[in-house]
N, C-alpha and C positions, 0 to 999 in steps of 0.2 A: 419347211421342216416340221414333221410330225413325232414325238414322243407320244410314245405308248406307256400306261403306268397302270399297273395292279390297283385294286382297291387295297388301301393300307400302306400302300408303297408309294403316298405322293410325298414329292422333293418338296424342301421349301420356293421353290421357285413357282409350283403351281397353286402351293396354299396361299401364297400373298394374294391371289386374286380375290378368297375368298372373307368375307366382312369380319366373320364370326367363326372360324376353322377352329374346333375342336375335336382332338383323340380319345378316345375313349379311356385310355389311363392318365388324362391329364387330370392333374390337383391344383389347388389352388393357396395359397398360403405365404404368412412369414416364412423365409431361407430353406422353402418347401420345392420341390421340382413344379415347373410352372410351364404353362406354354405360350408362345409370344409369336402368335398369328400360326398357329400349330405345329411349333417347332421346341421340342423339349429342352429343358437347360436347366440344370444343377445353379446357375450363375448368377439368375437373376428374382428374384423374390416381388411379387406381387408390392407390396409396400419398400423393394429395393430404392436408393438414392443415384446407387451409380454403378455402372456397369463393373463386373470382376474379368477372374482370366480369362473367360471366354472370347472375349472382345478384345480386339490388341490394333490398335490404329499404328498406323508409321505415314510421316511427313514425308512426301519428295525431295531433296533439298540434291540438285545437279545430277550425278548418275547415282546416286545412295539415298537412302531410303534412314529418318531419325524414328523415332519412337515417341508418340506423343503422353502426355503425361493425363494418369485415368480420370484428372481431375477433371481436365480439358474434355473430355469426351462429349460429342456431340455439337462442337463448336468448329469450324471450319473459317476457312479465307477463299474469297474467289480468287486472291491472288495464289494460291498454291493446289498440287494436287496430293492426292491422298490415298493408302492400301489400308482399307478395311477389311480385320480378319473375322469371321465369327465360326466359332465350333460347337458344333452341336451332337446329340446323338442319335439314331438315326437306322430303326432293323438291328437295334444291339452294337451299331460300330460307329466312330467317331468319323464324325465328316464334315469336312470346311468350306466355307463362302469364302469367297474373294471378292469384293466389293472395291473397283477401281476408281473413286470419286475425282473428275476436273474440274477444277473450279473455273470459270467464265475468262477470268482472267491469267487463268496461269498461261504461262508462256509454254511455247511446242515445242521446249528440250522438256520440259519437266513431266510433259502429257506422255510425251513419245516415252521417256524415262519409265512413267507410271506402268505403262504395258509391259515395256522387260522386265521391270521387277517383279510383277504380279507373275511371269512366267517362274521364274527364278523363286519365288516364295513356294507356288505350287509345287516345283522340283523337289523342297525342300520336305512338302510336306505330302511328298507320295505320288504325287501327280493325278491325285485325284479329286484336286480342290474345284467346285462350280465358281468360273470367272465373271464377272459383272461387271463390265462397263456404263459407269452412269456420267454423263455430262450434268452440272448445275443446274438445278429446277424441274431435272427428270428420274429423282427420286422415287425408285416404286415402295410400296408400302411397305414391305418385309424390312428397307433400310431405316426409314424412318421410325420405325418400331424398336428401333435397336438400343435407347440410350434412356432405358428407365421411363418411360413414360413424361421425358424432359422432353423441350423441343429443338429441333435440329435447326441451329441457328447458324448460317454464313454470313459474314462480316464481310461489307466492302473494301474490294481491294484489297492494298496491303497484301502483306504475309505475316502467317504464324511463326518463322523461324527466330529463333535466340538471338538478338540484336542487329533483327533486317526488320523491324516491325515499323511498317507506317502507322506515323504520328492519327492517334486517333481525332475525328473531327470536332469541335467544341457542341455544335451542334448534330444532333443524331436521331434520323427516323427509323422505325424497324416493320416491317409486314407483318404480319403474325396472321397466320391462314391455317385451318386443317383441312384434311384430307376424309373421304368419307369414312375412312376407318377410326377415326376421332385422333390419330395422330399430327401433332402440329411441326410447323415451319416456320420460323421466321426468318426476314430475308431481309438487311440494308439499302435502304433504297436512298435517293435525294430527300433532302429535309424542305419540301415544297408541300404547297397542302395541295396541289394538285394529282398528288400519289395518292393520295386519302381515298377510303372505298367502302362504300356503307356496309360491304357485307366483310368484313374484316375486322379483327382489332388492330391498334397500332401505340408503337411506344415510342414516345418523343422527349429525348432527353436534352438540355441545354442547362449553361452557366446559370440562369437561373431559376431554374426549375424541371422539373419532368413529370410528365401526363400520359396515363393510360388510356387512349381515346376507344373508345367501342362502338361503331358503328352499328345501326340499329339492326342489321342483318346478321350481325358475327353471333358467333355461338358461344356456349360459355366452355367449352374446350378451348377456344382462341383466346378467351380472357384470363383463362388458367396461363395457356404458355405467353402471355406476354406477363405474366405473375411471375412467371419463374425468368424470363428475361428480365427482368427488371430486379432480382434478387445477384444474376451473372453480373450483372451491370455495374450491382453494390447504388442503385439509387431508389428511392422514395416515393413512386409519382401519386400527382394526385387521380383517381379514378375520375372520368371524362365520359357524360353519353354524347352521344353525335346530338346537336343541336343546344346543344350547354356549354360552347365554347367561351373562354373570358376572351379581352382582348390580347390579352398577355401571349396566348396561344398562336393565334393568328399572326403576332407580329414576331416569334421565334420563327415559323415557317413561309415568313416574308411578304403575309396578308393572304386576303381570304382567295382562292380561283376556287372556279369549278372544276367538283373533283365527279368520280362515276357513284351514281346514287341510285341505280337500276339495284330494284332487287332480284337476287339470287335466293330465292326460297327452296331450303333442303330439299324438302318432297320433291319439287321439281327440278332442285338438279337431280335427284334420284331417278327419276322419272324420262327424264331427257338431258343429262349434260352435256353441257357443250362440248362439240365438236369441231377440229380444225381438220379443210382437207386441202392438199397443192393440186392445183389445177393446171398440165399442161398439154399443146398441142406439138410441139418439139420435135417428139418422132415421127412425124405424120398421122399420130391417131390420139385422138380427143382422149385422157383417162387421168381417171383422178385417183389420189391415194389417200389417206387415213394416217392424221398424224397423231401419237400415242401419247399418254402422259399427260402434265401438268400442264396449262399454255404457258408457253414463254414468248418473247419478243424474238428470239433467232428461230425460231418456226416459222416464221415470213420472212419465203425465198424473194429476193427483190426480183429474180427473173422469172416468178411464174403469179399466178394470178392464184389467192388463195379464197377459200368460202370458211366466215365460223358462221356456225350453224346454232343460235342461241334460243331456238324454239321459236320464241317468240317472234322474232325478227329473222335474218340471215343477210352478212355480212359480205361481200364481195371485194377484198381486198386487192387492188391492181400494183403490184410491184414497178421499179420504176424502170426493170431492164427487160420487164416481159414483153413479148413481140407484137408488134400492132393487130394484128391480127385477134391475139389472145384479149388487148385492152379495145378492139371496138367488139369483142359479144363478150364482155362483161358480165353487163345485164344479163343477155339472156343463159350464159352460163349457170347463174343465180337460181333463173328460171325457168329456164327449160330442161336445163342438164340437170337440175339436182330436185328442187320442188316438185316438178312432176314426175318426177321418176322414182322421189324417194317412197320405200313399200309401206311406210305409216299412213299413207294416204292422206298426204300436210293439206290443210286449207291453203288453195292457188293463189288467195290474197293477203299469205302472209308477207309482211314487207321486205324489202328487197332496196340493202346499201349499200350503194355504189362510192368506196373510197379509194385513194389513192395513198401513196406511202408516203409520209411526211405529216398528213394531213388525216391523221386517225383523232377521233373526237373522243370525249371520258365514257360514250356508252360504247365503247372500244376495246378502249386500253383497258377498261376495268377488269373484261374478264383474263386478262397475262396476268401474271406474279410479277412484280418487281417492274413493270414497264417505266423505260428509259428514253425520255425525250431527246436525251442526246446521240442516241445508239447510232443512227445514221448521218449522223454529222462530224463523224471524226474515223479516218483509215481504221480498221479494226484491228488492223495489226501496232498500231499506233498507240503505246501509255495512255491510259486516263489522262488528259489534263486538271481535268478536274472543273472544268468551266461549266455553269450551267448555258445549257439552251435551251429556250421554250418555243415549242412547234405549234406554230397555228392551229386553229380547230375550228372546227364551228358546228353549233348545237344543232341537231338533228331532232330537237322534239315539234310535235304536231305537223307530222307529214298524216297522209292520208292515208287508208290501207290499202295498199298493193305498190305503191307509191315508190318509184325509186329517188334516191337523193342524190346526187351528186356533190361531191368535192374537190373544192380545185387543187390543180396540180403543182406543185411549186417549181423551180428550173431545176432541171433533171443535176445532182450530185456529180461528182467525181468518178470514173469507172473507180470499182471496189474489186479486192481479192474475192475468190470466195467465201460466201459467210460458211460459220459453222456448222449452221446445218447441211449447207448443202457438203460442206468436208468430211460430218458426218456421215450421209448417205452413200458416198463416194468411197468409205476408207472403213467403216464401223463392222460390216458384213458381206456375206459375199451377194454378187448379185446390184452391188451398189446401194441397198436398203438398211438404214438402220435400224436393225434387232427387227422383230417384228410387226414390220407395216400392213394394215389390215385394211379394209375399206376398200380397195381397187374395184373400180363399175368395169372400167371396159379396159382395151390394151393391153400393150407390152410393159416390161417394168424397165423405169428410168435410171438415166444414168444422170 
């Protein structure tokens, strides 16, 4: 699908791409009209705290839609979904977003819910509101920009509803990442130091204490939003660099593992960011697609064969229900379909890792958000139990260059429903593709 757009006449949907979008009558100032990724608004003030009317969130709660309170803004649950409104103006007339937020966990009444109400709002409001469907940790910029220069933080689990709230955990780790537009996220993950990520800040709160860890890579945007996390919190922590750990720390997050300590240096993610693509042969024809957004852990389909593409390296991920075929040219998928073909002209002996699912190591997992060791060890239709599990690994430094590595396979799981993403592809657009899938070398498009 192709939109055509005047010069002066871009939506906010095309500005969010851009880093630094300014209009030419934008101002800047205290309770002054401001623009927030080049979208004008009366609402929000350069030094604003909290979002005003422009912005009006409503909770999912069964077929009806609550009203969240402005204080909450920018605070979420993966156990719930959410209708984010924003109005803006726009060519002299008022025009509204609908921002459809799922959280990881909400259940498919309340997802399914989230779509007809967002229909039903639009109704209300002319029928000419732009709708957004966003699933968890596929946040595009324009959303995360939305909430004062706070950060958009989702809370494990649980729900936000008026006395259905799971009991909060004693101990608590948080992600805190930005985005290249210097907007941040923080995200709940397991209180393990194996979460830990040198290019990240993180806040870890417990009974007897809490610490702002700063890994040597994180920026000091990330250290601001785990600042303002840690004020949502109502706690105290002590500031933490990476390698200044007490023992105190360590023994909150259950002793020291190896966590991912690869750096992520800005220029060069500017330069080359990493890339996820699904790799399958299915229909009879080899073709790969371009997966968009943030990396999450449900973008690895377990029935196709995925490549991240981290410059340096590149990863060959083999699902555990992709077809033999797809898991014996792995390898040379890595390396023949994608290294020599790609038009940057990659050095032939950049290396080439050959993993399996179960069995992702920390220079892995580090580049997802929130990666969950237990993600494929429990039905996913299936409650949190809340159990930890820790999945094998094993360290992949000083291979040679061109070098594949391999990882062994553990005994093949349970057949599983379909994951998310692929429910997504399936149901999110027409065509079977969610929103717009870019990257396609060869072939037809997948179902």
């Amino acid at each position: 699908q192709v939109q055509v757009l005047p010069q002066s006449g871009e939506t906010p949907l095309f500005k969010q791409f851009f880093r630094n979008w300014r209009d030419a009558e934008d101002t800047v100032g205290m309770g002054t009209r401001t623009s927030c990724v080049g979208l004008e608004t009366s609402c929000f003030g350069r030094g604003s705290s909290r979002p005003s009317v422009c912005l009006q969130i409503w909770r999912v709660e069964g077929s009806g839609k609550v009203l969240v309170d402005p204080a909450y803004f920018g605070q979420f649950y993966g156990g719930d979904s959410y209708l984010i409104l924003y109005q803006y103006q726009h060519g002299g007339r008022r025009r509204h977003m609908v921002y459809i937020w799922q959280g990881a966990e909400s259940s498919q009444d309340e997802t399914a819910a989230s779509a007809v109400l967002a229909v039903e709002l639009d109704d209300e409001l002319g029928g000419g509101a732009v709708q957004v469907r966003v699933v968890q940790g596929k946040e595009p910029a324009h959303l995360m920009s939305l909430f004062g220069g706070q950060p958009m933080v989702v809370y494990q689990g649980g729900t936000s509803r008026e006395g259905g709230q799971s009991t909060a955990a004693d101990t608590r780790l948080f992600q805190v990442r930005s985005n290249p537009a210097g907007d941040t996220g923080a995200v709940e993950v397991g209180p393990s130091s194996s979460r830990l990520n040198s290019n990240d800040a993180f806040l870890l709160t417990a009974a007897g204490g809490a610490w702002l860890w700063k890994g040597r890579g994180s920026s000091a945007a990330e250290a601001k939003g785990a600042e303002h996390l840690a004020r949502v919190l109502q706690v105290n922590p002590a500031p933490l660099e990476e390698g200044e750990e007490p023992d105190g720390f360590w023994a909150v997050l259950g002793g020291k593992d190896d966590y991912c300590r690869a750096p992520r240096l800005s220029n060069k993610m500017d330069a080359h960011p990493p890339r996820l693509f699904a790799s399958s042969n299915k229909t009879g024809t080899f073709q790969m697609e371009e997966v968009p957004g943030e990396l999450t852990q449900d973008d690895l389909a377990p029935d196709d064969v995925m490549i991240l593409d981290t410059w340096d390296q590149v990863f060959v991920w083999i699902g555990n229900e992709a077809n033999e075929e797809e898991k014996m040219e792995a390898a040379a998928t890595g390396e023949t379909r994608y290294i020599r073909t790609d038009p940057t002209s990659r050095n032939p002996l950049t290396p080439i890792v050959t993993l399996k699912q179960g069995f992702e190591p920390t220079t892995f997992t580090g580049w997802f958000l929130g990666w969950n060791h237990d993600y494929w060890s429990q039905d996913p239709l299936e409650p949190s139990t809340g159990k930890r599990y820790e999945a094998n690994s094993v360290s992949l430094g000083g291979g040679r260059p061109g070098g594949v590595t391999q990882v062994g396979l553990r005994p093949p799981f349970e057949s599983r429903t379909l994951t998310s993403l692929q429910s997504y592809r399936e149901n999110a657009a027409p065509g079977g593709h969610a929103g717009n899938w870019a990257g396609r070398i060869t072939g037809t498009n997948r179902k």
